[in-house]
KOLBAMAR-435394 format. One record per residue (C-alpha): x, y, z. Coordinates in steps of 0.5 Angstrom, whole numbers, plus 2048, in hexadecimal, padded with zeros to 3 digits. Example, Ala and Ser with C-alpha at 12.3 -4.5 7.8 and 13.67 -1.06 7.14 Angstrom:
2
<atom px="819" py="7F7" pz="810"/>
<atom px="81B" py="7FE" pz="80E"/>
This chain:
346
<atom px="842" py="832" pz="810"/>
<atom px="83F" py="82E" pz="816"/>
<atom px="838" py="82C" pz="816"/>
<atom px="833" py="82F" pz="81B"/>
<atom px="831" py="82A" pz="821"/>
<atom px="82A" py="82E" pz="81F"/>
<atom px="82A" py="82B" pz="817"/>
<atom px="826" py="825" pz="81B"/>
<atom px="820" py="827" pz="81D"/>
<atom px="820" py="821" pz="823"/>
<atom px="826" py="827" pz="827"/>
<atom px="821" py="82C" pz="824"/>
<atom px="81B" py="82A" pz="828"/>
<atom px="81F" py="828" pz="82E"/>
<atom px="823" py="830" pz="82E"/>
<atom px="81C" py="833" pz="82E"/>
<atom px="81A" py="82D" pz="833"/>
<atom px="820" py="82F" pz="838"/>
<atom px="81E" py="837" pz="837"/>
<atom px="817" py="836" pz="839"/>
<atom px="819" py="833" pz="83F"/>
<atom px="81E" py="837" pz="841"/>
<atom px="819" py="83D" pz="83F"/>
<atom px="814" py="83A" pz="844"/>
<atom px="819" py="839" pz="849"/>
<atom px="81B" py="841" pz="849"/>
<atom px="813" py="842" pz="84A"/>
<atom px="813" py="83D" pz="850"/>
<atom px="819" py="840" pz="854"/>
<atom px="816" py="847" pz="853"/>
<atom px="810" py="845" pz="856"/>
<atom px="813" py="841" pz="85B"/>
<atom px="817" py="848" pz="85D"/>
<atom px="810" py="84C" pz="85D"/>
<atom px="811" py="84F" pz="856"/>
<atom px="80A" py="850" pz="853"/>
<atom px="808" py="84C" pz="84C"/>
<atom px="809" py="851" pz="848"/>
<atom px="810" py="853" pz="84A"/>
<atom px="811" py="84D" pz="84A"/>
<atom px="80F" py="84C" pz="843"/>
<atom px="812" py="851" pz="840"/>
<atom px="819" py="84F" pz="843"/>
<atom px="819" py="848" pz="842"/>
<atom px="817" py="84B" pz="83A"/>
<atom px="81D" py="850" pz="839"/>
<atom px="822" py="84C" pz="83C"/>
<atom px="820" py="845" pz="839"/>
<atom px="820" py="849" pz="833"/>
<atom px="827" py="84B" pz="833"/>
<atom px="829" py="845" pz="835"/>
<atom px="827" py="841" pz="82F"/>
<atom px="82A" py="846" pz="82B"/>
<atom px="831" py="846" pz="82E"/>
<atom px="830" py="83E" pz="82E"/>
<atom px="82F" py="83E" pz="827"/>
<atom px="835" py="843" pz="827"/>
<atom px="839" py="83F" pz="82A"/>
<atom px="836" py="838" pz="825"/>
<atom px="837" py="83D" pz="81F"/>
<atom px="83E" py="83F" pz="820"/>
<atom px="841" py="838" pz="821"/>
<atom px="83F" py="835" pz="81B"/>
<atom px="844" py="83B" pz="818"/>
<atom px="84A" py="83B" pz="81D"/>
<atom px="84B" py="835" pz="822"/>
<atom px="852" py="837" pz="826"/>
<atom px="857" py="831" pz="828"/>
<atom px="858" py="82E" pz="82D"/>
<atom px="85D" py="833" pz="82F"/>
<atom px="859" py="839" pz="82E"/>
<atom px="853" py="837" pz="832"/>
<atom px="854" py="83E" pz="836"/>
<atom px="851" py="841" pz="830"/>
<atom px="84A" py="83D" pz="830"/>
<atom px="84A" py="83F" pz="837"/>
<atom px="84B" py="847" pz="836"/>
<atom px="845" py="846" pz="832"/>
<atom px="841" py="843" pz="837"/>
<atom px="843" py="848" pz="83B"/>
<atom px="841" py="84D" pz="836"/>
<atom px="83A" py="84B" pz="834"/>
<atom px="839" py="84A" pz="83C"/>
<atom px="83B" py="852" pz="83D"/>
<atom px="837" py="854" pz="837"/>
<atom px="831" py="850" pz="838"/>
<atom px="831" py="852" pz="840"/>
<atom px="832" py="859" pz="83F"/>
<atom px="82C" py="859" pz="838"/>
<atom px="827" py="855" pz="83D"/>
<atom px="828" py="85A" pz="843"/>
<atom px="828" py="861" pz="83E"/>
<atom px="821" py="85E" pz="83A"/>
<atom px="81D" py="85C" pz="841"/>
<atom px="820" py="863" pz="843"/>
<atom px="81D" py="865" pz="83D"/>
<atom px="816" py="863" pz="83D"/>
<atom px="816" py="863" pz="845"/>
<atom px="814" py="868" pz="84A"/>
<atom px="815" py="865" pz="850"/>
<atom px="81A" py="867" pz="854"/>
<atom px="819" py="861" pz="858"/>
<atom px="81A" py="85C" pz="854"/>
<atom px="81F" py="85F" pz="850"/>
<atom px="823" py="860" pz="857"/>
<atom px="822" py="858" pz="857"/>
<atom px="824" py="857" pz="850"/>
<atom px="82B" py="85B" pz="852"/>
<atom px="82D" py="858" pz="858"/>
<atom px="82C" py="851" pz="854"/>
<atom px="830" py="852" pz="84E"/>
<atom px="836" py="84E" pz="851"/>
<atom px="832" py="848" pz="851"/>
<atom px="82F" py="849" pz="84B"/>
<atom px="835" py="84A" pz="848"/>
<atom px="838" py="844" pz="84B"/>
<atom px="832" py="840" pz="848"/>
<atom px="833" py="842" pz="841"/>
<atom px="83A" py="841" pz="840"/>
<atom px="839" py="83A" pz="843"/>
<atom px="834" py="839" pz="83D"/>
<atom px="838" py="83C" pz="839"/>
<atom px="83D" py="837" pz="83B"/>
<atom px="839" py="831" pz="83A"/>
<atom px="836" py="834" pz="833"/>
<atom px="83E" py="835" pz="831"/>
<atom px="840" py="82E" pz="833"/>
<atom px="83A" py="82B" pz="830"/>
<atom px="83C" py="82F" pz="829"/>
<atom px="843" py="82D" pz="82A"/>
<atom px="841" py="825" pz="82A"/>
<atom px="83C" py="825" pz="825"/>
<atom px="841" py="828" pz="820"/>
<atom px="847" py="824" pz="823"/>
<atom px="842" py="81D" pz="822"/>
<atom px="83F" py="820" pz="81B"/>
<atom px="847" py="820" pz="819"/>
<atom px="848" py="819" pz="81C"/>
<atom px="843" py="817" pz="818"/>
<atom px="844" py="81A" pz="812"/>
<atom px="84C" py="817" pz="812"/>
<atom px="849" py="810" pz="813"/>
<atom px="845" py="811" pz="80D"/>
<atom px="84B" py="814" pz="808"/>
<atom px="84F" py="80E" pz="80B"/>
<atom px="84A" py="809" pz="80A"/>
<atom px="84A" py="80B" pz="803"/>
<atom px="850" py="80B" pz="803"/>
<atom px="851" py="804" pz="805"/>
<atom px="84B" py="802" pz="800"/>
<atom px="84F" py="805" pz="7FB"/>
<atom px="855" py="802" pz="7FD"/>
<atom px="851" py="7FA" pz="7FC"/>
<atom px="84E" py="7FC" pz="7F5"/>
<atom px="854" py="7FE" pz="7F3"/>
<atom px="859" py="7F8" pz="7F6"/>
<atom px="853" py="7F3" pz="7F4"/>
<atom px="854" py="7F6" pz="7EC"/>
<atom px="85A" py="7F5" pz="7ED"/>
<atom px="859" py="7ED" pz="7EE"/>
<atom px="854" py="7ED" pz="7E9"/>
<atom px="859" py="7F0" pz="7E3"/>
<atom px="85F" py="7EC" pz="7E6"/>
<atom px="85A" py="7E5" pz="7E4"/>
<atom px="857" py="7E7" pz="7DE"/>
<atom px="85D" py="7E8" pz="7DA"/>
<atom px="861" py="7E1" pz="7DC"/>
<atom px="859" py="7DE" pz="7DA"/>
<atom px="859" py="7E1" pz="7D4"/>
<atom px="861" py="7E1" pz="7D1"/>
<atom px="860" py="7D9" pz="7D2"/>
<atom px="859" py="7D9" pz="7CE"/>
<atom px="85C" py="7DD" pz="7C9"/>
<atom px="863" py="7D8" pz="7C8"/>
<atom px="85E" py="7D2" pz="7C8"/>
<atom px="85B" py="7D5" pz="7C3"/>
<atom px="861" py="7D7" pz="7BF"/>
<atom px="863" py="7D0" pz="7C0"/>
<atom px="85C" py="7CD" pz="7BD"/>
<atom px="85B" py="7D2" pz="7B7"/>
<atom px="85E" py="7CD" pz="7B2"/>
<atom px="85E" py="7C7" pz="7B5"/>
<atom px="856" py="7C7" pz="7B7"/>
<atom px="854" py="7CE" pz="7B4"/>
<atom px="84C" py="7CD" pz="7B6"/>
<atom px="84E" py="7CA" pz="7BD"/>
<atom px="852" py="7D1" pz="7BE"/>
<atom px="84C" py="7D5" pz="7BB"/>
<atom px="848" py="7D2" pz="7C1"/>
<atom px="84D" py="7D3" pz="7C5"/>
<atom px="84D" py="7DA" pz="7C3"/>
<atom px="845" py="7DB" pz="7C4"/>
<atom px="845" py="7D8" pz="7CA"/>
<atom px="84C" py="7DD" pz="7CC"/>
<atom px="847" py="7E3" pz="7CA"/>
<atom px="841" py="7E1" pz="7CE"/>
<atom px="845" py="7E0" pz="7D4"/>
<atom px="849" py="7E7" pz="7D4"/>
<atom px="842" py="7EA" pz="7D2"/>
<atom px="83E" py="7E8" pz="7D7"/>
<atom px="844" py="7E7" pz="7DD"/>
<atom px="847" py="7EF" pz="7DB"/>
<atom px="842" py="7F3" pz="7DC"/>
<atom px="840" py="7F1" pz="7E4"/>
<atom px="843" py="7F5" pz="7EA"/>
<atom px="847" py="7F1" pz="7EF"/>
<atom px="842" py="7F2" pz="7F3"/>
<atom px="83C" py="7F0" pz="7F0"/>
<atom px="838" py="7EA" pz="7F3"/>
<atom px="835" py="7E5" pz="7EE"/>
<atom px="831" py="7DF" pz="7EF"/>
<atom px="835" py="7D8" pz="7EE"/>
<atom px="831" py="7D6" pz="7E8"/>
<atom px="834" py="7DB" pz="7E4"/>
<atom px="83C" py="7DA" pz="7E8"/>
<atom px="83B" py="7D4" pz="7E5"/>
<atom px="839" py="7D6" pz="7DE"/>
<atom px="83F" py="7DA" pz="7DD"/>
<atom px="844" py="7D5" pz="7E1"/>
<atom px="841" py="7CF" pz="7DB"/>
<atom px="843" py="7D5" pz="7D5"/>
<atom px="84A" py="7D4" pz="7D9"/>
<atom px="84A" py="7CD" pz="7D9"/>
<atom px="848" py="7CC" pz="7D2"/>
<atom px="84E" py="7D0" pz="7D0"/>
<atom px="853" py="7CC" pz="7D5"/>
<atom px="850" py="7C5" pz="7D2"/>
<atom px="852" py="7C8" pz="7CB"/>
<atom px="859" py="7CA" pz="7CE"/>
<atom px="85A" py="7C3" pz="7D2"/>
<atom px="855" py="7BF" pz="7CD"/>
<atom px="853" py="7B8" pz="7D1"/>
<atom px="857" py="7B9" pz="7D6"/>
<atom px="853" py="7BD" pz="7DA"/>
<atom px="84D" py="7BB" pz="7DC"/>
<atom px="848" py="7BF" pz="7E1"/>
<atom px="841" py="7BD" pz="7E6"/>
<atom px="83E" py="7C3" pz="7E9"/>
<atom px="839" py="7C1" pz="7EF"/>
<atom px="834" py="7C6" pz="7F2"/>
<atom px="82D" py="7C5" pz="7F3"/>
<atom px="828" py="7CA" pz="7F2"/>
<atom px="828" py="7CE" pz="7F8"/>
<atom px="82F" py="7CF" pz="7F7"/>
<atom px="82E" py="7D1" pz="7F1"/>
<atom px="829" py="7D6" pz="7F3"/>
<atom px="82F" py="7D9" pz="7F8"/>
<atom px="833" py="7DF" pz="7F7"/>
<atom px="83B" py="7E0" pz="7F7"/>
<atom px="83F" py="7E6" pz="7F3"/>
<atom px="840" py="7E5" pz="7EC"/>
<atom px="846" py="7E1" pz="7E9"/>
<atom px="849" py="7DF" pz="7F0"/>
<atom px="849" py="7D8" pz="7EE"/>
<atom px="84D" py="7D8" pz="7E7"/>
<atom px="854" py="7D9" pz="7EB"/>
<atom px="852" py="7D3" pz="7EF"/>
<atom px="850" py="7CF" pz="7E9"/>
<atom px="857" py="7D2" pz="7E6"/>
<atom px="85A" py="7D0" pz="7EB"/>
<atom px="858" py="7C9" pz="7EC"/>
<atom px="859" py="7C7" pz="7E4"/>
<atom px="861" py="7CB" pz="7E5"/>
<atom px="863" py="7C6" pz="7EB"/>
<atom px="85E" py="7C0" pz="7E8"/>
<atom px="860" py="7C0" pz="7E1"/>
<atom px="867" py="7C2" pz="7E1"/>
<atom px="86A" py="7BE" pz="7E4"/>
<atom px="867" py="7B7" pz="7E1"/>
<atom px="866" py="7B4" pz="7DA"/>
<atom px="860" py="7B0" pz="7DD"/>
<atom px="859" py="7B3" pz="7DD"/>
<atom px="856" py="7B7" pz="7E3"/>
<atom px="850" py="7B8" pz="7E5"/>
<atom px="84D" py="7BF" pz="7E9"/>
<atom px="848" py="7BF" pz="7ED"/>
<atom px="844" py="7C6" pz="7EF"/>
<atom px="83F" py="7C4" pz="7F4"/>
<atom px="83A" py="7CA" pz="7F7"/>
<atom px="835" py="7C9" pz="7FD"/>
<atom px="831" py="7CD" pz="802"/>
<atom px="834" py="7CC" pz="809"/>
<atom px="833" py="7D2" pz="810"/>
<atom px="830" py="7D7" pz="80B"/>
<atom px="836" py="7D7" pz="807"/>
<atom px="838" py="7D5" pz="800"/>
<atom px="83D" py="7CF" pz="801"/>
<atom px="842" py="7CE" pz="7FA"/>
<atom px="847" py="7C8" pz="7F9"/>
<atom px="84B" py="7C8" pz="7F4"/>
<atom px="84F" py="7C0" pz="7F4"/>
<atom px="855" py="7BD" pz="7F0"/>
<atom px="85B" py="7B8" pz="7F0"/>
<atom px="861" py="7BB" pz="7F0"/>
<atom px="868" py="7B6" pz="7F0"/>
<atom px="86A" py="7B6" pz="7F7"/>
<atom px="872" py="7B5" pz="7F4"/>
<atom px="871" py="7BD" pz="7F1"/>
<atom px="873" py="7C2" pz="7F6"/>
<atom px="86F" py="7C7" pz="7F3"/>
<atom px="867" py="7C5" pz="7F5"/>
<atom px="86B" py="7C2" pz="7FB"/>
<atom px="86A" py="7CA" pz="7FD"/>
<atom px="863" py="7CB" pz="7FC"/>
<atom px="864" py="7D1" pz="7FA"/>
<atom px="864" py="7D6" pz="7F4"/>
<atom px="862" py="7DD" pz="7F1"/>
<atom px="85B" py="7DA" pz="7EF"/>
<atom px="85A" py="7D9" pz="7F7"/>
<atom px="85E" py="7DF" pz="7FA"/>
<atom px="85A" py="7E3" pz="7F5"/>
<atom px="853" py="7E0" pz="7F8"/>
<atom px="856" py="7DF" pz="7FF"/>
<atom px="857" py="7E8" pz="7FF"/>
<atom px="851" py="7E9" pz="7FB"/>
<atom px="84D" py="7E6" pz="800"/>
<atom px="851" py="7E9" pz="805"/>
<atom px="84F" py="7F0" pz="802"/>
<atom px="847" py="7EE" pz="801"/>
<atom px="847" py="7EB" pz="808"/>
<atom px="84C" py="7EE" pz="80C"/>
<atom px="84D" py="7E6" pz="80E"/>
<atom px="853" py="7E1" pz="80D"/>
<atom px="850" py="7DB" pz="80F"/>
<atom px="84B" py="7DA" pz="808"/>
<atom px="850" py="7D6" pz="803"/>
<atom px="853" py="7D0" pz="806"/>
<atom px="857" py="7CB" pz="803"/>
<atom px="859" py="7C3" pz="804"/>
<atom px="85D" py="7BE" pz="801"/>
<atom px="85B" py="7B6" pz="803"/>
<atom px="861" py="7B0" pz="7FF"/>
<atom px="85F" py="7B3" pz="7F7"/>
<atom px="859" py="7B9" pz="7F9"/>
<atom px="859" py="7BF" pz="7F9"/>
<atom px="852" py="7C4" pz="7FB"/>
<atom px="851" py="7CB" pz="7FB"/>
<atom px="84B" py="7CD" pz="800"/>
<atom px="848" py="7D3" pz="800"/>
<atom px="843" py="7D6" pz="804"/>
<atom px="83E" py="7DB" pz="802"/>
<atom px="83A" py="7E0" pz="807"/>
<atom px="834" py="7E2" pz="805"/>
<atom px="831" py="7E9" pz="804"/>
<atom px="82B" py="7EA" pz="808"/>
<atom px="826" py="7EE" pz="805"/>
């Protein structure tokens, strides 16, 4: 069932505005055409009366029923009824409470044009109806589809986030199989820190925004990890000021770059490597660059990308509706991620 152009109280003033006018120019023309006030008066009343009544008939009707295209000779034989019925109950209530003859003369001989001005707003009431019900329809489709969509995105975006967790924590877990005799109080460390990141980074939507300060709290719980599994090879800088700090971005979208950034920079070298995590404030958004060597020779960091940055470069896309927020480049034995952060107005 539709909903009424008369639930919102602005069509309701202006229904009630437009019958007042056409009320007062009922009596205006009487009057032109030497019909006394209250002829005119009574006049305009019934058939004014009668016309809200088949107006609201008509609004009523087509919140039930609203003929196809193809079927619009029916709204139009409807028109014409209420027309007749409204014409022919106007002209039996004046001859009702009216007893003069020449006036009622008068009231005949006009019918036709009063017939004629009914079905003409009767019209326009039926085709406004039709409109507000067609957009009512639009609007109500583009709200399904929007949440369609939304749900589509969650649903996608949590897909990328089970895709990561495991692969993190399969290694975790293999690193700290491995150190369980050989290092058992590094694996129990191991293993605390594990706790601490799964629970604080399992618990957060996709879309949750978090503030830097505390991205980079759960990004150091994983770099502790990785330094157990990688020991003095590994070494990390990060770099933000206090205002980037103070900057938000949504939770764990630096963890698969820094993942991304150890797999092309250690695996492929026995020589210790340093990555550097870099924030800045610049043109309103959160500037993030994620820096390592790599080995020109190797073939994979030549490509520059992997599941850490396409998961990234999607869920940006999805949060953003932008492809143009995850960059990439490689100068002689540098790799950099740079990743630009909008941010929410309040």
């Amino acid at each position: 069932m539709a909903t009424s152009p008369f639930s919102s109280g602005r069509y309701q003033l202006a229904f009630a505005v437009a019958l007042l006018v056409l009320a007062a120019a009922n009596v205006k023309i009487l009057l032109w055409l030497n019909i006394t006030w209250q002829l005119a008066l009574i006049d305009a009343g019934v058939t004014n009366g009668l016309l809200t009544l088949g107006l609201l008939a008509i609004v009523n009707s087509l919140r039930f029923y609203v003929p196809s295209a193809n079927r619009v000779i029916y709204l139009s034989l409807w028109c014409l009824i209420l027309t007749a019925t409204w014409t022919a109950a106007s002209w039996g209530l004046l001859k009702l409470f009216l007893n003069d003859n020449g006036y009622l003369n008068f009231v005949q001989s006009s019918l036709p044009i009063r017939f004629t001005i009914g079905a003409l707003l009767f019209g326009i009431m039926a085709i406004f109806s039709v409109l507000w019900n067609e957009l009512g329809k639009e609007k109500d489709l583009d709200l399904r589809r929007e949440e369609a969509e939304r749900l589509t995105r969650e649903a996608e975006l949590f897909k990328l986030r089970q895709q990561l967790q495991p692969h993190f924590l399969f290694n975790s877990l293999n690193s700290i199989n491995a150190l369980i005799t050989v290092r058992p109080e590094e694996a129990k460390n191991m293993v605390l820190k594990l706790s601490e990141f799964l629970r604080g980074t399992l618990k957060k939507e996709d879309h949750q925004w978090v503030k830097l300060e505390e991205e980079l709290h759960y990004l150091q719980l994983y770099l502790d990890i990785e330094k157990v599994r990688f020991g003095h090879r590994l070494l990390t800088v990060i770099q933000c000021d206090e205002e980037a700090r103070k900057l938000e971005l949504p939770a764990m979208l630096l963890q698969p770059l820094v993942e991304n950034s150890i797999k092309f920079g250690l695996y492929d070298t026995i020589d210790d490597v340093t990555i550097t995590i870099a924030g800045r404030k610049e043109n309103q958004q959160l500037l993030i660059e994620i820096i390592n060597p790599f080995d020109p020779e190797t073939s994979a960091p030549q490509k520059g990308t992997g599941f850490g940055l396409t998961s990234v470069q999607r869920r940006l896309s999805l949060l953003f509706g932008r492809n143009d927020l995850l960059n990439t480049s490689a100068h002689e034995n540098i790799f950099t991620v740079t990743v630009k952060i909008p941010q929410r107005t309040a």
